[in-house]
C-alpha positions, 0 to 999 in steps of 0.5 A, a space after each residue: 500500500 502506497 502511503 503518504 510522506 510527511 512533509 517538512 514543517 511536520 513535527 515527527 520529522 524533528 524527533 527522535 525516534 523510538 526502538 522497536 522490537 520483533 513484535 511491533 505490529 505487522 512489520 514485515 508489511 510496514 517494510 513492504 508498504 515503505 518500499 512501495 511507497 519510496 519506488 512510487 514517489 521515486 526515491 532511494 531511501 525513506 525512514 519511518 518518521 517521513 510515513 508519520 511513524 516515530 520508530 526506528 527504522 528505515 529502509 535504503 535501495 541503492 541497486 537502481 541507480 548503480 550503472 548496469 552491470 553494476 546492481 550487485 554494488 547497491 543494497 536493498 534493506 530494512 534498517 532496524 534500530 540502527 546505530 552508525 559505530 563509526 565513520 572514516 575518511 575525508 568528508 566528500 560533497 554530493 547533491 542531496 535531496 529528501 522526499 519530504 522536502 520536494 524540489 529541494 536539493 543541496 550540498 551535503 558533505 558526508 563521510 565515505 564509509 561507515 560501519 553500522 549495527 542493524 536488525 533486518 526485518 526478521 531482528 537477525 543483527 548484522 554489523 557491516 561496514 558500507 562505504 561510497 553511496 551505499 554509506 550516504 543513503 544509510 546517514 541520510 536517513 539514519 539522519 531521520 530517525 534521529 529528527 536531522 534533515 539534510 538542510 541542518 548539513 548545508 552551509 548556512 547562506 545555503 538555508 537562507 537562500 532556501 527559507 523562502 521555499 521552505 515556508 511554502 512547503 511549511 504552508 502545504 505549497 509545495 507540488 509533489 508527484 506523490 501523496 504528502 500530509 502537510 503541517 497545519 498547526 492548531 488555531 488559537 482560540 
């Protein structure tokens, strides 16, 4: 089932989030709603607060953007509870951007390998080491369970220069080729 995304301005998306265990209800369908909907609104990583869930738990695809001949480089999995226990190299600039954040994109310097503990959908543990794209897509949305959205990495005159649209997305402005709830905050009485 193809769910809606969270759009920035939305208060899930700045939390951090919550462990889960083996019995968090109909987990291995939530995995598979979240790849529908990521595959759907075009993405290569979607975490659980960006569908309105505060748990930990994320899911990456990076075998179809790798060169063909080349799939067998990407990952495809679920992250569950997920802890980065180290980060090596020099820190490398690549244009990101997030699905609850549509049309925006921006600079974001990251380190090129990573070593990360996780369960799988079926809460086997694994610590694995990824470096290049693999590791970036896993901070990016290792960033989301933690309520850090990529902006929070982009140099300051960059945010500035995006506030504008930001506010639009803030006020449900912002066009998506998927289904997104936007913020709207109570009135006052």
């Amino acid at each position: 089932m193809i769910l809606p995304i969270y759009a920035y301005g939305q208060p899930v998306l700045r939390k951090e989030t919550e462990d889960i265990d083996e019995n968090y209800p109909n987990l291995k369908q939530l995995v598979a709603d979240m790849f529908e909907t990521m595959y759907h609104a075009e993405g290569i990583g979607l975490a659980a607060p960006q569908i309105g869930l505060g748990v930990r738990l994320f899911i990456v695809d990076t075998v179809q953007i790798q060169e063909e001949g080349e799939e067998h480089l990407g990952i495809k999995k679920a992250f569950i509870n997920a802890t980065i226990l180290e980060e090596e190299g020099e820190e490398w600039p690549y244009e990101e951007g997030c699905l609850s954040i549509p049309k925006i994109t921006g600079d974001v310097e990251r380190k090129p390998r990573i070593l990360i503990e996780y369960y799988d959908e079926d809460f086997n543990l694994h610590e694995e080491w990824y470096d290049g794209m693999n590791a970036r897509v896993i901070q990016h949305e290792y960033d989301h369970v933690d309520g850090i959205l990529f902006l929070e990495h982009l140099k300051p005159l960059k945010r500035r220069m995006l506030k504008r649209k930001l506010e639009s997305i803030k006020k449900g402005e912002a066009e998506a080729d998927y289904k997104m709830i936007f913020h709207t905050p109570k009135k006052k009485r």
